[in-house]
C-alpha positions as YAML, in Angstrom:
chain: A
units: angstrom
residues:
- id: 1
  name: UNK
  ca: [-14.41, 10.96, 1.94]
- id: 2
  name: UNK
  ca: [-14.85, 12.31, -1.74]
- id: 3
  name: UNK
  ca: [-11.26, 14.07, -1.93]
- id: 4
  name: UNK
  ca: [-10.24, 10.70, -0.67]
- id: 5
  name: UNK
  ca: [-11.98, 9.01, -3.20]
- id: 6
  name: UNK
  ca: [-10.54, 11.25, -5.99]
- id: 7
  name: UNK
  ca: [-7.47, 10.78, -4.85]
- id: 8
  name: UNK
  ca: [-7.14, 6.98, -5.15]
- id: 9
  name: UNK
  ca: [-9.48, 7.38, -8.53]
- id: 10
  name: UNK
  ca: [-6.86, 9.77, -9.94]
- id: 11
  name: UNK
  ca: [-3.80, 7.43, -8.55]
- id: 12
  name: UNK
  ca: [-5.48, 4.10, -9.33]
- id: 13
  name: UNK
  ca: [-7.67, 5.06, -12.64]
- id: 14
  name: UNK
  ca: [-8.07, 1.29, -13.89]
- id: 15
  name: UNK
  ca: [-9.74, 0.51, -10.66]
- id: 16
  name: UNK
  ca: [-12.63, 2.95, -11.05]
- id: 17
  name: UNK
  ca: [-15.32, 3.00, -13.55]
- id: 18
  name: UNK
  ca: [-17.18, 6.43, -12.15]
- id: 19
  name: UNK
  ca: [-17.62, 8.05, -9.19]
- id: 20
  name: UNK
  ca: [-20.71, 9.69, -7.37]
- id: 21
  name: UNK
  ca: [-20.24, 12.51, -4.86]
- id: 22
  name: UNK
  ca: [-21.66, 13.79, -2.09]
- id: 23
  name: UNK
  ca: [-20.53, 17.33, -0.94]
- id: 24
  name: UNK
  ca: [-17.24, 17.15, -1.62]
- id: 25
  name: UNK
  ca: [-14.44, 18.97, 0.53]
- id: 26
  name: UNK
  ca: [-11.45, 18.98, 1.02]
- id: 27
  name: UNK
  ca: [-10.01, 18.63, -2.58]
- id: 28
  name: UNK
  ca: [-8.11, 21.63, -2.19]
- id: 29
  name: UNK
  ca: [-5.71, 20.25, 0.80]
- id: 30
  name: UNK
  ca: [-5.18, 17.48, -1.33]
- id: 31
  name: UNK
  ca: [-4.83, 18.82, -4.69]
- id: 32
  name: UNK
  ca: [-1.06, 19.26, -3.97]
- id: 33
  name: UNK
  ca: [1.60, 17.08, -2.16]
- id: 34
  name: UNK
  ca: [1.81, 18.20, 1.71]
- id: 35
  name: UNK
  ca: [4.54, 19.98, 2.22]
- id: 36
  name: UNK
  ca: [7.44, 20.00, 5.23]
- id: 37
  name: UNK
  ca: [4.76, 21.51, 7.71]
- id: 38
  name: UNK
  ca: [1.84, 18.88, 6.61]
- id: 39
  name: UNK
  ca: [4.94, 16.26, 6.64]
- id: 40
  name: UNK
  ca: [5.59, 17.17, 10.44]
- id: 41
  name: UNK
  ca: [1.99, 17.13, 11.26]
- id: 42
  name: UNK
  ca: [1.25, 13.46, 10.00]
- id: 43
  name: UNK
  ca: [4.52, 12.23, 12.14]
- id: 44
  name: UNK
  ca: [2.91, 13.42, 14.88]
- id: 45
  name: UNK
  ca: [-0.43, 12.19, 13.72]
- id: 46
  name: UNK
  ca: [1.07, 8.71, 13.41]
- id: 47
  name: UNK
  ca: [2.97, 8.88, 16.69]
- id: 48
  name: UNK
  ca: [1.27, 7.81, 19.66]
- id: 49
  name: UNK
  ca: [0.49, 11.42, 20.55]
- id: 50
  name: UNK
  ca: [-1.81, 11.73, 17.39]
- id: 51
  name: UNK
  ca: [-3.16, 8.44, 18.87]
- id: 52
  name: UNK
  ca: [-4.28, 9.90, 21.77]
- id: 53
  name: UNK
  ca: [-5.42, 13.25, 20.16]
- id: 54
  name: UNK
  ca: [-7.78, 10.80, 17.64]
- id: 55
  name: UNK
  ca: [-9.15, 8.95, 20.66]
- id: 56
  name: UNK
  ca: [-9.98, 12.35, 22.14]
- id: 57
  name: UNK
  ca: [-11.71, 13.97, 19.57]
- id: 58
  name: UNK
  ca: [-13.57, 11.07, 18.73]
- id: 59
  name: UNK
  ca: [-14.58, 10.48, 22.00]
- id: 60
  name: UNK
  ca: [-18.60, 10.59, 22.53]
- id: 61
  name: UNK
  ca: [-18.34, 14.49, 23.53]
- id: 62
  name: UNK
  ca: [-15.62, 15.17, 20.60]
- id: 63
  name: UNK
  ca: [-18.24, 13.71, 18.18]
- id: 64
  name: UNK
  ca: [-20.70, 15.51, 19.94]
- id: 65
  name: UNK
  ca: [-19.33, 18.89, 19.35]
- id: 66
  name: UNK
  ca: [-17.65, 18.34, 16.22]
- id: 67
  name: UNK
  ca: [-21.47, 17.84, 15.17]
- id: 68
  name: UNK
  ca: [-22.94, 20.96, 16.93]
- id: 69
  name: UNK
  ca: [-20.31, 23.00, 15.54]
- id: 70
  name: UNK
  ca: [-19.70, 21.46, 12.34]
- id: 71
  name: UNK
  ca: [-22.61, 19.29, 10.75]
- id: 72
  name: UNK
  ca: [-25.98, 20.39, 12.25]
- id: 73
  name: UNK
  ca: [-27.32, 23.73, 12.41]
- id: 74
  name: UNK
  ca: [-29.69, 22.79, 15.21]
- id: 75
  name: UNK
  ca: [-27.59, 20.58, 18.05]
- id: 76
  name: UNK
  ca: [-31.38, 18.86, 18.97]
- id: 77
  name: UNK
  ca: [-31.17, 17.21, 16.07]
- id: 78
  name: UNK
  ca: [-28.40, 15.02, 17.07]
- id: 79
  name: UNK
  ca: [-30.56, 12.18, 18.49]
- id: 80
  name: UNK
  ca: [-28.75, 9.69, 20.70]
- id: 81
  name: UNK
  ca: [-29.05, 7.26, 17.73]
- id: 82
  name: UNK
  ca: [-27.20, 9.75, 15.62]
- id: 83
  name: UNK
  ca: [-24.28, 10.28, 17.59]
- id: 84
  name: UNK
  ca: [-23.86, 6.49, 17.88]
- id: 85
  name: UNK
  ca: [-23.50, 6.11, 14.74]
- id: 86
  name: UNK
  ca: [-20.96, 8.70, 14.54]
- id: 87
  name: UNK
  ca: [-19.27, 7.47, 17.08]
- id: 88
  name: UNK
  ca: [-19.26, 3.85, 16.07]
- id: 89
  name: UNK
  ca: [-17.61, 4.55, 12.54]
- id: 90
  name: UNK
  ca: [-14.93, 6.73, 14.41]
- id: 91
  name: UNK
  ca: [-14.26, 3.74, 16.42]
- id: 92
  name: UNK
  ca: [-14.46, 0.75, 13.21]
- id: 93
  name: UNK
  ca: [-11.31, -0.88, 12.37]
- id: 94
  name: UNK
  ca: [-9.58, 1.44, 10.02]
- id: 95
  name: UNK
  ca: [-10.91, 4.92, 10.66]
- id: 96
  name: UNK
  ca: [-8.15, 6.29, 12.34]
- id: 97
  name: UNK
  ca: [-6.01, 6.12, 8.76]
- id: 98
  name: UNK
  ca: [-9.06, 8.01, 7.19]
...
């Protein structure tokens, strides 16, 4: 979300006064334009294959492993609660463009 947020700060400065961030990542992949092989991977992310690959990885076990592997160092400390609330914001109107 913070390369994101740079991003539209950097394209849209009269819009934002400051920003705060939070472990920032991914700045790198965006610094430059993609180029023909990011181009070709964002068709297909559009298409309804990428569809299907979102709705699979955010599935409840996606989420769930993507967080084992990924976020927590300890997977017991993904309560039930936790990976709702993952789950609901990869399921809220919008978060597939993110």
């Amino acid at each position: 979300g913070a390369a994101y947020a740079i991003a539209a700060a950097a394209r849209r400065p009269e819009l934002v006064r400051s920003l705060t961030l939070v472990c920032p990542t991914g700045m790198r992949q965006l610094a430059d334009p993609p180029g023909a092989a990011g181009e070709a991977a964002y068709r297909v992310l559009r298409s309804p294959v990428g569809r299907g690959l979102y709705s699979a990885l955010t599935s409840r076990a996606g989420v769930r492993l993507f967080l084992g592997g990924q976020a927590y160092h300890d997977r017991a400390a993904i309560t039930p609660e936790t990976l709702d609330g993952f789950y609901r914001a990869c399921r809220a109107p919008g978060a597939y463009y993110a």
